[in-house]
PDB file with one MODEL, atoms N, CA, C and O in Angstrom:
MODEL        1
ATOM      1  N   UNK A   1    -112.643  12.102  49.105  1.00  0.00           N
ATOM      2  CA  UNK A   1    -112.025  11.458  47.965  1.00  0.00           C
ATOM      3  C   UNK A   1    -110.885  10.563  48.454  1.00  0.00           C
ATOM      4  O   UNK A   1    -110.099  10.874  49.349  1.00  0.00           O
ATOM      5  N   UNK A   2    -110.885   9.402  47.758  1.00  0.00           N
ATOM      6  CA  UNK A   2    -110.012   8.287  48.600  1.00  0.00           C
ATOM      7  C   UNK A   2    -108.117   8.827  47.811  1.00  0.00           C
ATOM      8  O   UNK A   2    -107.851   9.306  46.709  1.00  0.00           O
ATOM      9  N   UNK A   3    -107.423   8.547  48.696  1.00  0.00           N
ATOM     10  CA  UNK A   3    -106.050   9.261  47.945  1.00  0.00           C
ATOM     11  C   UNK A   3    -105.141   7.630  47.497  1.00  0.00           C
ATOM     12  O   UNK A   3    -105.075   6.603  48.173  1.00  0.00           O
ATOM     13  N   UNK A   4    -104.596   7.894  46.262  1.00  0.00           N
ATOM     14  CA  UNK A   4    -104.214   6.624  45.514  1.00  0.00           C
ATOM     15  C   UNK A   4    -102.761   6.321  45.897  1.00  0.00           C
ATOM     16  O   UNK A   4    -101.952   6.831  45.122  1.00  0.00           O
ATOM     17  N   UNK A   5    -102.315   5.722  46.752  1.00  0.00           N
ATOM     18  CA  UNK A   5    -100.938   5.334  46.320  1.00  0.00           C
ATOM     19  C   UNK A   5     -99.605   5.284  45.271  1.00  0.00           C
ATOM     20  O   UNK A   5     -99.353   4.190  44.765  1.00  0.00           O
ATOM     21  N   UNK A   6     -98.786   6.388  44.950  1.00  0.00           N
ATOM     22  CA  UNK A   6     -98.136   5.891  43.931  1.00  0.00           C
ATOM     23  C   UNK A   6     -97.385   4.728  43.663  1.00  0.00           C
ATOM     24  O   UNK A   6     -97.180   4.247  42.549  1.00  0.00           O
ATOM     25  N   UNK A   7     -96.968   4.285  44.804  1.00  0.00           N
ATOM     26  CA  UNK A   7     -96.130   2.631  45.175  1.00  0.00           C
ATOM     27  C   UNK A   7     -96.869   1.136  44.693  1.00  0.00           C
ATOM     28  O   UNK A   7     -97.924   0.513  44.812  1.00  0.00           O
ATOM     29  N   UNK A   8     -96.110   1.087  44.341  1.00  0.00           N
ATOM     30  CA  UNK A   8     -96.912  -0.626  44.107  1.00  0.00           C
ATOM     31  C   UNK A   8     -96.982  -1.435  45.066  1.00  0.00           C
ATOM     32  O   UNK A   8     -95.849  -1.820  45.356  1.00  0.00           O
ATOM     33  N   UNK A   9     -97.796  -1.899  45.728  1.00  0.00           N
ATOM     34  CA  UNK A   9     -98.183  -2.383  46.900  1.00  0.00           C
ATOM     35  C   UNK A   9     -97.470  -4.229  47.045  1.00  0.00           C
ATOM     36  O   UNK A   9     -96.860  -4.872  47.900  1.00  0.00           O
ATOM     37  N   UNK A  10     -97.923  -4.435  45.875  1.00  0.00           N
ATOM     38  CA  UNK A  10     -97.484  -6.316  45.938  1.00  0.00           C
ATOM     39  C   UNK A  10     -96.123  -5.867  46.130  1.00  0.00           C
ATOM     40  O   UNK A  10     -95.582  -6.465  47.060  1.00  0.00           O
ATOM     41  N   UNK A  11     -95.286  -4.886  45.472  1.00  0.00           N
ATOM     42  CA  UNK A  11     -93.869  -4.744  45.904  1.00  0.00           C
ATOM     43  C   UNK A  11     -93.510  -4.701  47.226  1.00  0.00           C
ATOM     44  O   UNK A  11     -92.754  -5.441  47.856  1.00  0.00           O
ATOM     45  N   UNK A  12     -94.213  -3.642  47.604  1.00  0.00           N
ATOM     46  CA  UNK A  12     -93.943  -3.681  49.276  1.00  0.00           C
ATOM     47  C   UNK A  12     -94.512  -4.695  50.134  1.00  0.00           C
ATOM     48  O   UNK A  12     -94.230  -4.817  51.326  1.00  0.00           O
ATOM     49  N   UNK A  13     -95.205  -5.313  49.584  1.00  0.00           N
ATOM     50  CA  UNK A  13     -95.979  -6.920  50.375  1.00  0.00           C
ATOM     51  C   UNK A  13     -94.221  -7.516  50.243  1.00  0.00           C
ATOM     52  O   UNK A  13     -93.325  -7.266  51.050  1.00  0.00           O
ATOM     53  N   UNK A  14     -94.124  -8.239  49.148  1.00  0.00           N
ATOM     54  CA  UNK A  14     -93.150  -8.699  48.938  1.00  0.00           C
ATOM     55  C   UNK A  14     -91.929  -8.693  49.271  1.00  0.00           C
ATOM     56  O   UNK A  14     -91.354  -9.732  49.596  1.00  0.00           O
ATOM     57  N   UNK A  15     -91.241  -7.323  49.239  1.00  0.00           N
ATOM     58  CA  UNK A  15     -90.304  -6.505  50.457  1.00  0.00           C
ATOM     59  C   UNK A  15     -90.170  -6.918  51.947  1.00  0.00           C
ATOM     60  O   UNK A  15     -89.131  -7.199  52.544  1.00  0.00           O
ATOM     61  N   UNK A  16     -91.404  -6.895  52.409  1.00  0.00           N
ATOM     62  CA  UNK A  16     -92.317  -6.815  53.942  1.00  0.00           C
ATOM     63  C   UNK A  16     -91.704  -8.481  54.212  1.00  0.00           C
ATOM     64  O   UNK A  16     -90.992  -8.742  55.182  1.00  0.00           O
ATOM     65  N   UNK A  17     -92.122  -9.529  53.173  1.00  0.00           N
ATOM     66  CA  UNK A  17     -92.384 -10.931  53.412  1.00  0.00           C
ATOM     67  C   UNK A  17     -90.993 -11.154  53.475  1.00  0.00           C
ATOM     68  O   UNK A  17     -90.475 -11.902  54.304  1.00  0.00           O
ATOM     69  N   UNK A  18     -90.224 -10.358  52.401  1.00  0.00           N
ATOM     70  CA  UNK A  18     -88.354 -10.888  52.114  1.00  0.00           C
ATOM     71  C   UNK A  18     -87.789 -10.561  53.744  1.00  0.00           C
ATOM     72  O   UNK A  18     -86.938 -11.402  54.035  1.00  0.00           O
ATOM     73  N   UNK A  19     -88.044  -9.526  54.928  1.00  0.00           N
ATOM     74  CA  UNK A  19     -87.814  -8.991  55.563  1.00  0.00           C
ATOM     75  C   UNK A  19     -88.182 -10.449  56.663  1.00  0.00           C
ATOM     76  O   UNK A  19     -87.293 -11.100  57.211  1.00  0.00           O
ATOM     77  N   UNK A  20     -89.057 -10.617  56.745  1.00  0.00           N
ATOM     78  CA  UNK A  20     -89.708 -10.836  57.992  1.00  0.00           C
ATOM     79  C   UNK A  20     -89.244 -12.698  57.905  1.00  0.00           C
ATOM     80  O   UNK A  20     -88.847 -13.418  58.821  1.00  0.00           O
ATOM     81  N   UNK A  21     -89.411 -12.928  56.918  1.00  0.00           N
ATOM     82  CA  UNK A  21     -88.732 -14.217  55.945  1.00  0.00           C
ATOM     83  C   UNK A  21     -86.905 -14.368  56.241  1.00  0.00           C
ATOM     84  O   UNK A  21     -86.252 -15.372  55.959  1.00  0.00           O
ATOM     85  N   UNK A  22     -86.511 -13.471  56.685  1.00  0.00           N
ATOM     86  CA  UNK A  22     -84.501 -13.442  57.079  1.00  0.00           C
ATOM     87  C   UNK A  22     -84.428 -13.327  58.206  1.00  0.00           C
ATOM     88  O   UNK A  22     -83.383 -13.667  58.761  1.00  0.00           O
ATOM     89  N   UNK A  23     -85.622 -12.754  59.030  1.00  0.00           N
ATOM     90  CA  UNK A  23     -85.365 -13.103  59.986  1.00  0.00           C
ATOM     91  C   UNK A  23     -85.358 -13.823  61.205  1.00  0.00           C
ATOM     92  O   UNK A  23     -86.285 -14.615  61.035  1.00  0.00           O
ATOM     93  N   UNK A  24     -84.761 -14.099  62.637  1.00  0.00           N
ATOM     94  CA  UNK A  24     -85.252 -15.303  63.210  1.00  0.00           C
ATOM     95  C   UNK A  24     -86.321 -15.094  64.104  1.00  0.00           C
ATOM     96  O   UNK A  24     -87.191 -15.926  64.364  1.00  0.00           O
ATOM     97  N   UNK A  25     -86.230 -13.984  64.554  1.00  0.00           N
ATOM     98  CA  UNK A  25     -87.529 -13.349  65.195  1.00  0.00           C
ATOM     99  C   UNK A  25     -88.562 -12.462  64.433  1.00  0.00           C
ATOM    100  O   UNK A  25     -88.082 -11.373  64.117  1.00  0.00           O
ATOM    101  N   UNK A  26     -89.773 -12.639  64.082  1.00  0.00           N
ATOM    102  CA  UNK A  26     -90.703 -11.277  63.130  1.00  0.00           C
ATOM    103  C   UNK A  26     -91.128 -10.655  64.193  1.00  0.00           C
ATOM    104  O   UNK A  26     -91.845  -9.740  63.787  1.00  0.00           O
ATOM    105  N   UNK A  27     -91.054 -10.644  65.997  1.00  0.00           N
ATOM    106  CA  UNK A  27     -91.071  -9.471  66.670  1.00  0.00           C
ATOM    107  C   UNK A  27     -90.358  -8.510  66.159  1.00  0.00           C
ATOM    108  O   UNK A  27     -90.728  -7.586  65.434  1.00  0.00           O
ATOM    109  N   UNK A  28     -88.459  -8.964  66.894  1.00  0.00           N
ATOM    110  CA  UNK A  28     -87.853  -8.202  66.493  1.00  0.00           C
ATOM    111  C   UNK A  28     -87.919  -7.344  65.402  1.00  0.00           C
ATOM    112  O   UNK A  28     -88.444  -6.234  65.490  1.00  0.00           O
ATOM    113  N   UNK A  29     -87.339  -7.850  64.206  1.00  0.00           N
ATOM    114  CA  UNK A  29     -87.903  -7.052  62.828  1.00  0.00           C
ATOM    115  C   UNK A  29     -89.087  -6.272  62.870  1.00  0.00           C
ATOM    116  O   UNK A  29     -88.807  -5.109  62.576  1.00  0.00           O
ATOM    117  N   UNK A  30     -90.143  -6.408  63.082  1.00  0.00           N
ATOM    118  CA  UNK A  30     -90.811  -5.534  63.416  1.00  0.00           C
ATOM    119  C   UNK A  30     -90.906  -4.249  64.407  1.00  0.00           C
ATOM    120  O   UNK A  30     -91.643  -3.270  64.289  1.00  0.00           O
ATOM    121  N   UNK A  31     -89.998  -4.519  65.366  1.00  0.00           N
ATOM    122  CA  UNK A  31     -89.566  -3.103  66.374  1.00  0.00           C
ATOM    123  C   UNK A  31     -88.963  -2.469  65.482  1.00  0.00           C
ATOM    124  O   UNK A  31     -89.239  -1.272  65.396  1.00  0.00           O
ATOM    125  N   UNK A  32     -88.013  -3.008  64.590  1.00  0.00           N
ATOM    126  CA  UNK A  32     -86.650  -2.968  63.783  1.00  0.00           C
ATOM    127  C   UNK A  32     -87.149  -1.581  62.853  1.00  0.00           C
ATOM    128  O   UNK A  32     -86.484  -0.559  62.689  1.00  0.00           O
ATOM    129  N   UNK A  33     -88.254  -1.817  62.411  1.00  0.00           N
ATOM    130  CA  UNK A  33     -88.986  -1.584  61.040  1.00  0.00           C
ATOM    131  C   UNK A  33     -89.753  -0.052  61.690  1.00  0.00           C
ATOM    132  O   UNK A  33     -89.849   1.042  61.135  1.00  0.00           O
ATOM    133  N   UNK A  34     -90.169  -0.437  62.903  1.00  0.00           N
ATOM    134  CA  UNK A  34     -91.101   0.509  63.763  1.00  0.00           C
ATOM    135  C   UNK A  34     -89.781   1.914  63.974  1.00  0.00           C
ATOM    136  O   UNK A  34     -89.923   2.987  63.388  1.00  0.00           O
ATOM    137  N   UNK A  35     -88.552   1.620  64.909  1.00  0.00           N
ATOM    138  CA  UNK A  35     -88.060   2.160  65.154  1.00  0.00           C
ATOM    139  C   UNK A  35     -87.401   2.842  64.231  1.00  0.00           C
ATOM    140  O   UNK A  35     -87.328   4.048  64.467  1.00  0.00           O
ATOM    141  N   UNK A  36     -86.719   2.338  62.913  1.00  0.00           N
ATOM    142  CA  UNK A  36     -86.472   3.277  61.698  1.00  0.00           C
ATOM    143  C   UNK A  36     -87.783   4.247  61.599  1.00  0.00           C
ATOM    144  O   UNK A  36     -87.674   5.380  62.066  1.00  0.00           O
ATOM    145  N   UNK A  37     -88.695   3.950  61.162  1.00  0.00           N
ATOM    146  CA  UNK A  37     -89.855   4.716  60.959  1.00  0.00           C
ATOM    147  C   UNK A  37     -89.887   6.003  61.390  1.00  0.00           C
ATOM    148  O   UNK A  37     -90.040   7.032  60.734  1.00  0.00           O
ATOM    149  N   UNK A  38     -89.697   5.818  62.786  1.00  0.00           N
ATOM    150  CA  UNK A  38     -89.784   6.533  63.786  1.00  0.00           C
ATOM    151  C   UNK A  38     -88.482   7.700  63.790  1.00  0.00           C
ATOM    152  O   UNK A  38     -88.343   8.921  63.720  1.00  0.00           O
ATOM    153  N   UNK A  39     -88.120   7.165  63.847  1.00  0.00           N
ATOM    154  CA  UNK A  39     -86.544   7.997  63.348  1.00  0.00           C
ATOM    155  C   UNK A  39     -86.283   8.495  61.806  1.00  0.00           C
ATOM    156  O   UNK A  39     -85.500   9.396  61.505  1.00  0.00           O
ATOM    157  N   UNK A  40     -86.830   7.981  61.177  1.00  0.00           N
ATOM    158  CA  UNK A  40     -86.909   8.945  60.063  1.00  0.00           C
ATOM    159  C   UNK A  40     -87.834   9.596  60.072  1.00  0.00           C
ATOM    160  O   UNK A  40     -87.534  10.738  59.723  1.00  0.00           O
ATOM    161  N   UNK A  41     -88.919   9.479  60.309  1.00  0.00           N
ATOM    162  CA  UNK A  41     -90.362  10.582  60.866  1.00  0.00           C
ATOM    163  C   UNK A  41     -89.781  11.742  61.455  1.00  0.00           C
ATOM    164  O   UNK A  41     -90.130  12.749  60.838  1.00  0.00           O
ATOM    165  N   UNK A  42     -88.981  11.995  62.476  1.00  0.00           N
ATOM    166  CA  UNK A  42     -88.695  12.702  63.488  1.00  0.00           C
ATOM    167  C   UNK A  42     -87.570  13.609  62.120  1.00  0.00           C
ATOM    168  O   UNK A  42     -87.838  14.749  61.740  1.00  0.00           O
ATOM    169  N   UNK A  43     -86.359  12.796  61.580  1.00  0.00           N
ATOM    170  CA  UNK A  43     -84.908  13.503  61.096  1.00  0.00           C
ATOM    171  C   UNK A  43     -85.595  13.972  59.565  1.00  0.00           C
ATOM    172  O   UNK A  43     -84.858  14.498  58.731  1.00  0.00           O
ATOM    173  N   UNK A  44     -86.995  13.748  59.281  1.00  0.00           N
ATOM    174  CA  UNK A  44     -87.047  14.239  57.745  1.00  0.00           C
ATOM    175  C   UNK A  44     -88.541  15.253  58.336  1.00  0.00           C
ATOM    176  O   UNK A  44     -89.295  15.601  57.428  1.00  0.00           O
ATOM    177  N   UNK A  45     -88.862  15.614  59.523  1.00  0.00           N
ATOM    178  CA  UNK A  45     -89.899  16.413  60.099  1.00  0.00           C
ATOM    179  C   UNK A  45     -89.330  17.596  59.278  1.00  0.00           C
ATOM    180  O   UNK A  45     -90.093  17.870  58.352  1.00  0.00           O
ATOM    181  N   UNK A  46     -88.591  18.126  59.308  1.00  0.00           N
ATOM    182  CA  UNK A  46     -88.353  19.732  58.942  1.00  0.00           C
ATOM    183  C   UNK A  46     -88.417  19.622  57.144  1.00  0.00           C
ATOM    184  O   UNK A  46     -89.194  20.134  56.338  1.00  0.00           O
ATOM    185  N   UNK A  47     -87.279  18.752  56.976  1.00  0.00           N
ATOM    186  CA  UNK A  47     -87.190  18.456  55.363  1.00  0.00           C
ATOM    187  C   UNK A  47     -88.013  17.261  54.471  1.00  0.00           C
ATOM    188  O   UNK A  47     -87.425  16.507  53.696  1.00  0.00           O
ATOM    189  N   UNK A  48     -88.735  17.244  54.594  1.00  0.00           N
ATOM    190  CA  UNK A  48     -89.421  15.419  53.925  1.00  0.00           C
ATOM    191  C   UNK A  48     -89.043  15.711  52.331  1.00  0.00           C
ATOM    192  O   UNK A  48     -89.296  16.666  51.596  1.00  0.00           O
ATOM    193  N   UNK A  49     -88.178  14.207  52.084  1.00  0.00           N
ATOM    194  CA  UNK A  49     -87.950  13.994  50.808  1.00  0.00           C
ATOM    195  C   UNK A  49     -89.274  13.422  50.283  1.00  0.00           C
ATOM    196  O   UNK A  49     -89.713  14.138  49.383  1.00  0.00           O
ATOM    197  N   UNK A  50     -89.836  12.656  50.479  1.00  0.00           N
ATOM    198  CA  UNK A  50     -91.065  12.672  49.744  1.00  0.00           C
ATOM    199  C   UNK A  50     -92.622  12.711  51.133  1.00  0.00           C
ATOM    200  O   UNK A  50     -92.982  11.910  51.994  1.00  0.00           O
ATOM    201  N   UNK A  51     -93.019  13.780  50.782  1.00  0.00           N
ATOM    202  CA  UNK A  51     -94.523  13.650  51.609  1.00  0.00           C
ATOM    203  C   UNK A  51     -95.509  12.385  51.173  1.00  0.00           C
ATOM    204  O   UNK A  51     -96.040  11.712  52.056  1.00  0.00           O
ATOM    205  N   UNK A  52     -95.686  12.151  50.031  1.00  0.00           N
ATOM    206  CA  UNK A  52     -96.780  10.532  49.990  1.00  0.00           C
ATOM    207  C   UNK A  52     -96.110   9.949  50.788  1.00  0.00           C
ATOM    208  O   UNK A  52     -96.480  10.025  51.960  1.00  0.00           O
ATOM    209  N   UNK A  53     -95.241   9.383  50.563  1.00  0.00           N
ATOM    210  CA  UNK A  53     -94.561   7.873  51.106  1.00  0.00           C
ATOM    211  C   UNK A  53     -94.521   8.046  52.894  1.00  0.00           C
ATOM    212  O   UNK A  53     -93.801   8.894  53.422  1.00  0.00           O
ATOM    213  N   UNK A  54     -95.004   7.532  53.330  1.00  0.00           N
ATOM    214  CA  UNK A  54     -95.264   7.444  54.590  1.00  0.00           C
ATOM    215  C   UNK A  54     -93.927   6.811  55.365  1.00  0.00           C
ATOM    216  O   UNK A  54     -93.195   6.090  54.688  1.00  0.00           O
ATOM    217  N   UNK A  55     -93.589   7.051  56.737  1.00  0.00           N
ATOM    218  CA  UNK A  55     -92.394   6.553  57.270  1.00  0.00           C
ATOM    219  C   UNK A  55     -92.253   5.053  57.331  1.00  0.00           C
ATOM    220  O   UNK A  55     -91.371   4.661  56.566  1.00  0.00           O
ATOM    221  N   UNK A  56     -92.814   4.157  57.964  1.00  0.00           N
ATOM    222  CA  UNK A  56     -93.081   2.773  57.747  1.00  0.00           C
ATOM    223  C   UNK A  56     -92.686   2.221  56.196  1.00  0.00           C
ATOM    224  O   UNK A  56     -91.844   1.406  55.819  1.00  0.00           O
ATOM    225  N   UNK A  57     -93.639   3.004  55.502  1.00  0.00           N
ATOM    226  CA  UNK A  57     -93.417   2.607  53.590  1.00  0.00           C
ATOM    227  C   UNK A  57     -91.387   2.465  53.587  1.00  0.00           C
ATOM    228  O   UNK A  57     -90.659   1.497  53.370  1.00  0.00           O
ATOM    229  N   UNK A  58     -91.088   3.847  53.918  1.00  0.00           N
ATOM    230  CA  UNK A  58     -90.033   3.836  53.395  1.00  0.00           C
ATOM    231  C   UNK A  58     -88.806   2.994  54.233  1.00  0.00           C
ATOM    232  O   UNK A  58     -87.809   2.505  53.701  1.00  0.00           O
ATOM    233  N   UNK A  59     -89.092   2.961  55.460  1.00  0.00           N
ATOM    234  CA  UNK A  59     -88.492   1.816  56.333  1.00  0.00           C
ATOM    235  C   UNK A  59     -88.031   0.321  55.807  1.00  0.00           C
ATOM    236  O   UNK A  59     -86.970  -0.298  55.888  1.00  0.00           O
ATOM    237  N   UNK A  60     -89.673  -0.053  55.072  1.00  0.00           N
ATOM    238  CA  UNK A  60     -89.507  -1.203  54.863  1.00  0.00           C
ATOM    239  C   UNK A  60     -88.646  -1.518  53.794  1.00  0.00           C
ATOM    240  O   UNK A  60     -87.865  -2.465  53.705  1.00  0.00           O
ATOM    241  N   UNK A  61     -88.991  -0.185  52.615  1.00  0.00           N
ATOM    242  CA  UNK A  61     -87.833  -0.027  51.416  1.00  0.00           C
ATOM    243  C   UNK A  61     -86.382  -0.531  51.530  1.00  0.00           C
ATOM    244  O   UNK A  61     -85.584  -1.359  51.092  1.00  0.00           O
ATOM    245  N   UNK A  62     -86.562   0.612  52.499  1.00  0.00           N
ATOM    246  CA  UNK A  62     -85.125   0.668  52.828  1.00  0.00           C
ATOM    247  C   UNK A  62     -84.052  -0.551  53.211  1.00  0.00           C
ATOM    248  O   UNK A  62     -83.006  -0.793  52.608  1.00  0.00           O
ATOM    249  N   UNK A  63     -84.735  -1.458  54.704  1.00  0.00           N
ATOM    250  CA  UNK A  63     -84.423  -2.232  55.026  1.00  0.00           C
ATOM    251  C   UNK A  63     -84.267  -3.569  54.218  1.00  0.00           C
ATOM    252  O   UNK A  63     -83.376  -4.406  54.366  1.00  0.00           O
ATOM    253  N   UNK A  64     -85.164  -3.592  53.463  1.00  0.00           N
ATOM    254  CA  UNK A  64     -85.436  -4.906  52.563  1.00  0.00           C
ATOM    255  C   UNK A  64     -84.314  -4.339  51.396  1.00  0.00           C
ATOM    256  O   UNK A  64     -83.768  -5.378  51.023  1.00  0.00           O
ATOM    257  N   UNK A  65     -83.914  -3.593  50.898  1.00  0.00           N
ATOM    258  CA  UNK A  65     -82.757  -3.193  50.477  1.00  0.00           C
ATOM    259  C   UNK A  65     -81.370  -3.310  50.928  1.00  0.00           C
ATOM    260  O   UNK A  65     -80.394  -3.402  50.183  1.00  0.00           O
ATOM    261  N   UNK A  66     -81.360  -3.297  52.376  1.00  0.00           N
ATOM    262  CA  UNK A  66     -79.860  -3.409  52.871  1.00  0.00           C
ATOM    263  C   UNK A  66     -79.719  -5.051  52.886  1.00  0.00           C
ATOM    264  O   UNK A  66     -78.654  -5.651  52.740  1.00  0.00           O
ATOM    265  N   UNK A  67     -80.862  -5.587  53.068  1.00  0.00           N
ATOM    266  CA  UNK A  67     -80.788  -6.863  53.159  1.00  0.00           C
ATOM    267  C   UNK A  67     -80.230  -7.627  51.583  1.00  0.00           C
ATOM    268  O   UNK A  67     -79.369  -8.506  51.573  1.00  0.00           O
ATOM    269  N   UNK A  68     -80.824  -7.161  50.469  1.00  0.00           N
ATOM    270  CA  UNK A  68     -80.691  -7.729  49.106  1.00  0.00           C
ATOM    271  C   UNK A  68     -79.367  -6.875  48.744  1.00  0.00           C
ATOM    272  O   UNK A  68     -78.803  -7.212  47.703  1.00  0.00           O
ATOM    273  N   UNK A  69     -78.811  -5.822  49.472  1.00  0.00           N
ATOM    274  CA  UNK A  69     -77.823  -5.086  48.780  1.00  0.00           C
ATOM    275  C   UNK A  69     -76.708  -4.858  49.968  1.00  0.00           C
ATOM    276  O   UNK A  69     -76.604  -3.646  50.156  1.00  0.00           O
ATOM    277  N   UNK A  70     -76.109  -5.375  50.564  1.00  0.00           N
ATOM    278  CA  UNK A  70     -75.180  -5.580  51.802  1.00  0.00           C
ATOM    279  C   UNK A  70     -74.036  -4.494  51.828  1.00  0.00           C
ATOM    280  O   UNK A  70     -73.268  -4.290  52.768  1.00  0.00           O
ATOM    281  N   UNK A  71     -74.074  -3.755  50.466  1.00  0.00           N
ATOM    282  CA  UNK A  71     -72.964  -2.903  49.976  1.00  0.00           C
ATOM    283  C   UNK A  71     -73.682  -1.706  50.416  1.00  0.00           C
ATOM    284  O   UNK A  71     -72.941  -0.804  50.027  1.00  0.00           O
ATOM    285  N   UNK A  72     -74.691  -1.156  50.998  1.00  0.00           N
ATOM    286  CA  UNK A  72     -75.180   0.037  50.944  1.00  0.00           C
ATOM    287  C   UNK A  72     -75.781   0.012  52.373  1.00  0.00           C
ATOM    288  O   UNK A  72     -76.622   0.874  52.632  1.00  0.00           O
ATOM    289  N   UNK A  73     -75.500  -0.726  53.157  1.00  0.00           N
ATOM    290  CA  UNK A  73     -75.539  -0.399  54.908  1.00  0.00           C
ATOM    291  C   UNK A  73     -74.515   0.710  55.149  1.00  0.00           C
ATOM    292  O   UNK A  73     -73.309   0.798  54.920  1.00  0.00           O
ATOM    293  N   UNK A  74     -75.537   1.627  55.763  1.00  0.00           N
ATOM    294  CA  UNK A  74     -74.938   2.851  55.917  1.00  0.00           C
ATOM    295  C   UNK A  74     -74.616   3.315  57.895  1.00  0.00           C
ATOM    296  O   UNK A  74     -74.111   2.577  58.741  1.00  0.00           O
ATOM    297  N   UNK A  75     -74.899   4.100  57.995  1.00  0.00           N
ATOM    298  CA  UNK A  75     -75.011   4.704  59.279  1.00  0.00           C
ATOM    299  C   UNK A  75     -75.885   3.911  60.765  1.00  0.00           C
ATOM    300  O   UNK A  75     -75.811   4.437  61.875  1.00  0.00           O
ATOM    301  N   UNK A  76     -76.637   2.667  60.529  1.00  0.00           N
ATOM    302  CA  UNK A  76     -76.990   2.249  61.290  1.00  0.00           C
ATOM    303  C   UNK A  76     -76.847   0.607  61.159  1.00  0.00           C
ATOM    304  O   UNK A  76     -77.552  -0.273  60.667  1.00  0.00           O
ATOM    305  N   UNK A  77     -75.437   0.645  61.921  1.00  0.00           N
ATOM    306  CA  UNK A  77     -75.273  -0.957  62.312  1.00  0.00           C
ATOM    307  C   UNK A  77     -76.672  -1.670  62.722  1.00  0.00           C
ATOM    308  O   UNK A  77     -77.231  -2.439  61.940  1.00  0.00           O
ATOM    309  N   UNK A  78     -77.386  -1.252  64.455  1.00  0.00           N
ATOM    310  CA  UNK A  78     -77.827  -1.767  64.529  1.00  0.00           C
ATOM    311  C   UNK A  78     -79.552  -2.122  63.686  1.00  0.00           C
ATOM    312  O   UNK A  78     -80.336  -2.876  64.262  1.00  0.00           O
ATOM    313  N   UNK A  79     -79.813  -1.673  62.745  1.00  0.00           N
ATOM    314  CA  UNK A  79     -80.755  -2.003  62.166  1.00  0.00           C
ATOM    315  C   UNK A  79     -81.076  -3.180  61.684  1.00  0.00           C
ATOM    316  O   UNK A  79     -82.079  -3.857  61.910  1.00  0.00           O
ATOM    317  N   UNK A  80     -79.933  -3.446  60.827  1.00  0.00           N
ATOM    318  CA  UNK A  80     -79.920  -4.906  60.162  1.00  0.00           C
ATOM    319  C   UNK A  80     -79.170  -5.891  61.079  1.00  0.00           C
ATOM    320  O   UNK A  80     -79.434  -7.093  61.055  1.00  0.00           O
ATOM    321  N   UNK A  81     -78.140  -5.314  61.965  1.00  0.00           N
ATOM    322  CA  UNK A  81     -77.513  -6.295  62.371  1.00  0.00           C
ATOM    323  C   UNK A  81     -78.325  -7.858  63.072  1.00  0.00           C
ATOM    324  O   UNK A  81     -77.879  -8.982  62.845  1.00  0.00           O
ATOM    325  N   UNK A  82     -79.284  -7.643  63.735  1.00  0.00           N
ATOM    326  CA  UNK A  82     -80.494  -8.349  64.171  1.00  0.00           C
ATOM    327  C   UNK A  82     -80.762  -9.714  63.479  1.00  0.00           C
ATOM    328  O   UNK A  82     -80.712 -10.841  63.971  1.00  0.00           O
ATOM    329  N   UNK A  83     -81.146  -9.211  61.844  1.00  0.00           N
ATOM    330  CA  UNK A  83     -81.666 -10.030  61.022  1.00  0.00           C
ATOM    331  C   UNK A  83     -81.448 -11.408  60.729  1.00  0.00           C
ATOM    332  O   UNK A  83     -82.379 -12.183  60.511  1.00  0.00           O
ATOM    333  N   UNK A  84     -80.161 -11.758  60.717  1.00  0.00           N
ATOM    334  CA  UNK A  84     -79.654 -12.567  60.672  1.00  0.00           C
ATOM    335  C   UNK A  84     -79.218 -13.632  61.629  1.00  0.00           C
ATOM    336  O   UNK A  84     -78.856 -14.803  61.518  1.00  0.00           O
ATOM    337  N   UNK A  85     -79.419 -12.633  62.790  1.00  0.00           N
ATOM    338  CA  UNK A  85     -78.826 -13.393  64.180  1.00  0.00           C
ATOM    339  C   UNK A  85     -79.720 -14.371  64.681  1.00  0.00           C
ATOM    340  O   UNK A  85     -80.898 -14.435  64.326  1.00  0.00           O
ATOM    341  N   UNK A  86     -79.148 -15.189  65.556  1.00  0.00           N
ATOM    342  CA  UNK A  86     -79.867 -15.929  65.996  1.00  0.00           C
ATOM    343  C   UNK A  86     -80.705 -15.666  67.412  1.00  0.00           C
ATOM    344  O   UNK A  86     -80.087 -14.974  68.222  1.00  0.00           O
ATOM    345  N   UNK A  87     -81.923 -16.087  67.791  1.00  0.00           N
ATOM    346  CA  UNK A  87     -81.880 -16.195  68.729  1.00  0.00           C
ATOM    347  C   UNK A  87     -81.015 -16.188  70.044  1.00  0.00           C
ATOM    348  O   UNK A  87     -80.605 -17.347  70.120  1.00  0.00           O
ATOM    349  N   UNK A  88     -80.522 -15.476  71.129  1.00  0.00           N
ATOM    350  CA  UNK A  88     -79.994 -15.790  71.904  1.00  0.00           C
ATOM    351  C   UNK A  88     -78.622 -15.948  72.006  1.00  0.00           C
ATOM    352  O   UNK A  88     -78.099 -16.504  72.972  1.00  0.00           O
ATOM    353  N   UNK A  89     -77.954 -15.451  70.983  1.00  0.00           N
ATOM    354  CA  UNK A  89     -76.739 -15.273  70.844  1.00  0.00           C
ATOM    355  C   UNK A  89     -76.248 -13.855  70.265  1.00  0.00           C
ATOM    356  O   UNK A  89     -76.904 -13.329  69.365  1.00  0.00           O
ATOM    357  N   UNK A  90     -75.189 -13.286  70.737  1.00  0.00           N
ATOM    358  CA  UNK A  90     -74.636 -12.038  70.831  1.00  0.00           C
ATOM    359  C   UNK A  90     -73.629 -12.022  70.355  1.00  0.00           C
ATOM    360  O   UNK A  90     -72.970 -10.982  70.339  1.00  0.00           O
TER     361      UNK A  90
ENDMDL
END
């Protein structure tokens, strides 16, 4: 039996595009996106706030959120810090 998504998908398309769209590299952002994942996979292993939503899903949430909401960057400078930057400058 195929399992249904509760998320709205064009949202997270859209999210995904706002993300990848700010920034100057879509490698980067994409490690960016990978490595949250990954790290919340690992810190919500014991406790998962939600089991559907997959780590990636909520990555992208997330991130595409700090981006539209600048007031709610929390605990990880370097996540977003990237986004904006340019190429080749530090």
């Amino acid at each position: 039996m195929l399992k249904r998504s509760p998320f709205d998908t064009t949202q997270l398309m859209r999210r995904a595009e706002e993300l990848i769209g700010a920034a100057s590299n879509r490698y980067r952002i994409t490690v960016q996106v990978a490595n949250r994942a990954k790290r919340r996979r690992y810190e919500d292993f014991d406790n998962p706030d939600d089991p559907m939503m997959k780590p990636v899903l909520r990555a992208i949430i997330e991130m595409s959120d700090e981006l539209t909401q600048p007031e709610i960057i929390g605990d990880e400078p370097d996540s977003t810090a990237m986004i904006g930057r340019r190429e080749g400058t530090r």
